[in-house]
C-alpha positions in Angstrom: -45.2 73.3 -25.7 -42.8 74.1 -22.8 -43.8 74.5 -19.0 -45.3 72.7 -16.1 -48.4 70.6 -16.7 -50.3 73.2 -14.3 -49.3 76.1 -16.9 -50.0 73.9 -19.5 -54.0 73.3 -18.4 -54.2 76.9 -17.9 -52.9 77.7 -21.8 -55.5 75.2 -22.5 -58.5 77.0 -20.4 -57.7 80.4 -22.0 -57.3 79.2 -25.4 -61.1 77.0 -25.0 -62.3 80.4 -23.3 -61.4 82.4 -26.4 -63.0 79.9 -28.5 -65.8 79.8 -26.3 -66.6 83.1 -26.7 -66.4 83.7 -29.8 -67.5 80.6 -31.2 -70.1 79.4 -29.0 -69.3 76.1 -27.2 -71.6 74.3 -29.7 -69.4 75.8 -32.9 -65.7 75.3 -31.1 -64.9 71.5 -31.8 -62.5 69.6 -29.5 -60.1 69.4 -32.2 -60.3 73.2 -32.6 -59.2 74.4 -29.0 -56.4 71.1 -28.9 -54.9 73.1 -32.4 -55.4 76.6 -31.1 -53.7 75.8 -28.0 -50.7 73.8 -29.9 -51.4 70.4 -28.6 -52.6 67.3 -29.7 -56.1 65.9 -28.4 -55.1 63.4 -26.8 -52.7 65.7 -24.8 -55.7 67.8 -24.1 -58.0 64.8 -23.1 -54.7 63.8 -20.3 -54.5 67.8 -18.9 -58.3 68.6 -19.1 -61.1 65.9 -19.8 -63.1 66.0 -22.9 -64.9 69.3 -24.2 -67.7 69.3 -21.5 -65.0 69.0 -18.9 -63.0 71.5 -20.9 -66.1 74.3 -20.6 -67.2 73.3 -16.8 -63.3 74.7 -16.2 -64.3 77.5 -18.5 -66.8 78.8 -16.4 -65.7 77.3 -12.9 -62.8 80.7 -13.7 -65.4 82.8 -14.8 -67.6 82.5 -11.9 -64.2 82.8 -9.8 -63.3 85.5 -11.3 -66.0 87.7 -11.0 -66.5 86.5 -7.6 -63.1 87.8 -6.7 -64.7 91.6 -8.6 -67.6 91.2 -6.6 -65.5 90.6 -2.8 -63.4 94.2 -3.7 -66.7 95.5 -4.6 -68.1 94.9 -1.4 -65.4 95.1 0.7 -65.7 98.8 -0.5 -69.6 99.2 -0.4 -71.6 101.4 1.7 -74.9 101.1 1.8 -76.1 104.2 0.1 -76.5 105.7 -3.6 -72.8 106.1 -3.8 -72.0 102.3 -2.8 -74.6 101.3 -5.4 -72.6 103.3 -8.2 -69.6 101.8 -6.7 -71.0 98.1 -7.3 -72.1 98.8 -10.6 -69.1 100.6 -12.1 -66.8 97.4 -10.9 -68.9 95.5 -12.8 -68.5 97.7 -16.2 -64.8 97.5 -15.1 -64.4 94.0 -14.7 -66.6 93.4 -18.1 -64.1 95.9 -19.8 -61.2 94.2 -18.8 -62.7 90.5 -19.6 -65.1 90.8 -22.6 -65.4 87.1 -22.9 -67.3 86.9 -20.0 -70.3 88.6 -21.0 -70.0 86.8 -24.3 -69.5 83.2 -22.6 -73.2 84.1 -20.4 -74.9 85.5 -24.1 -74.1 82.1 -25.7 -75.5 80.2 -23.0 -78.7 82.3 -23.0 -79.1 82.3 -26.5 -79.3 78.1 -25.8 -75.5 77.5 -26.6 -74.6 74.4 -24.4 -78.0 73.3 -23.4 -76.4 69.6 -22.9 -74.4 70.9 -20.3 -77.0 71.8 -17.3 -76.7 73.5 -13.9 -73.8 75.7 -14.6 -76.8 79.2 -14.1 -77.1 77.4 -10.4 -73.3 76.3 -9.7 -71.9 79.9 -11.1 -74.5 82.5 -11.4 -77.0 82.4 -8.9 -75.0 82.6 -5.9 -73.2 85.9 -7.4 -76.8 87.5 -7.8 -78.1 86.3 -4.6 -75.4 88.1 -3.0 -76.2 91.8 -4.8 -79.9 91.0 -4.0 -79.2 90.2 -0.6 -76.7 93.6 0.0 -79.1 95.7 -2.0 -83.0 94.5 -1.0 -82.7 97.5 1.9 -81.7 100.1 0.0 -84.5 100.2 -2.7 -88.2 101.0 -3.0 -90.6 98.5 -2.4 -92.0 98.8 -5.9 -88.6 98.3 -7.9 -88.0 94.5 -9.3 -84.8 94.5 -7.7 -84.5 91.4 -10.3 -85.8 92.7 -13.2 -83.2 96.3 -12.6 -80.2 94.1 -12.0 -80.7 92.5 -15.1 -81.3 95.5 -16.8 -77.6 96.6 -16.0 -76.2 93.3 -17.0 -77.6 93.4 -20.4 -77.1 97.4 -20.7 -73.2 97.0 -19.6 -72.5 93.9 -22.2 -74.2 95.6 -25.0 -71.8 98.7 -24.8 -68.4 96.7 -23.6 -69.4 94.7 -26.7 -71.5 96.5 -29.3 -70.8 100.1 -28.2 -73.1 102.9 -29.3 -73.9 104.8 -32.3 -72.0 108.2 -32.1 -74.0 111.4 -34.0 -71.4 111.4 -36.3 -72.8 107.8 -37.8 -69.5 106.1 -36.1 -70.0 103.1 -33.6 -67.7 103.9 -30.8 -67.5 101.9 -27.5 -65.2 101.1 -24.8 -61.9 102.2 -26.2 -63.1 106.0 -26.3 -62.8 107.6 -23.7 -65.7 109.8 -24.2 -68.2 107.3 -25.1 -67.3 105.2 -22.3 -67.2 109.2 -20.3 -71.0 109.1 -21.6 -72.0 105.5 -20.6 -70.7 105.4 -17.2 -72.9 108.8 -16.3 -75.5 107.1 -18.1 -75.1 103.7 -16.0 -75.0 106.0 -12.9 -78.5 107.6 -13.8 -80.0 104.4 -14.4 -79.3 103.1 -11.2 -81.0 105.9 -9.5 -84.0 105.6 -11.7 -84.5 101.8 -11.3 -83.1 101.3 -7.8 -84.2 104.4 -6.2 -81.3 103.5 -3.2 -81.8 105.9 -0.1 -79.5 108.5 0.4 
């Protein structure tokens, strides 16, 4: 494979992230990502580490990457009802244009990894601690700011990923425009159902 050693480790990264998150990190062996990305292991083992070192990378550019979704987002946000569909239709966008990302998370919580620790703290918390912190004025008292977040994360990956079932017995999801028409009104009215946001 041609190219710097830099553009190299990145081929390597995407390729493991694919693999990743479809797979599962458990189901992807080493060998696996080193064939997929045209290289031999030891190569890999040189550019990247072994396969824990391999998936800490994976989701050090996750993290990053949706943290760079999250600073637009913001930098955009007003604290009303309007900033709080603002927030949550970045997040649909960015989870539309990188489906692996919700998928890498839905391994992990359905106990893919569990050998490799601390990654919820290093690259998850801190993104939800922020939306808590920006949005803990804007909603009731009784709403489990929490519990609604998590509501939306679940609800977005399920139709980026599984889509809906359409009355005429078809699944459609992101790719039509109407369906994702539908859900986007229908992620709107859940956010002023569950977060209640003055204004």
């Amino acid at each position: 494979m041609h190219g710097s050693q830099s553009d190299t480790q990145e081929h390597v990264i995407e390729t493991a992230t694919r693999l990743f998150a479809s797979l599962g990190y458990d189901a992807t062996p080493f060998h696996m990502i080193a064939d997929a990305a045209g290289l031999d292991v030891g190569t890999v083992t040189d550019l990247v580490g072994d396969k824990r070192d391999i998936y800490l990378a994976v989701m050090e550019r996750t993290y990053l990457s949706l943290k760079a979704c999250h600073d637009t987002a913001f930098a955009e946000f007003t604290h009303d009802r309007a900033g709080v569909h603002l927030l949550a239709d970045h997040q649909l966008n960015f989870c539309l244009d990188h489906p692996e990302v919700p998928e890498l998370w839905i391994h992990r919580w359905l106990s893919d990894a569990a050998d490799v620790t601390g990654v919820e703290a290093l690259y998850l918390k801190p993104l939800i601690d922020r939306v808590i912190d920006e949005l803990q004025d804007l909603v009731d008292p009784h709403v489990d700011l929490d519990g609604a977040l998590w509501t939306l994360v679940w609800c977005i990956r399920g139709f980026v990923v599984g889509g809906v079932l359409a009355p005429n017995g078809r699944v459609e999801g992101p790719r039509n425009a109407a369906a994702l028409r539908r859900f986007r009104a229908h992620l709107h009215l859940l956010v002023d159902r569950m977060f209640e946001p003055n204004g």
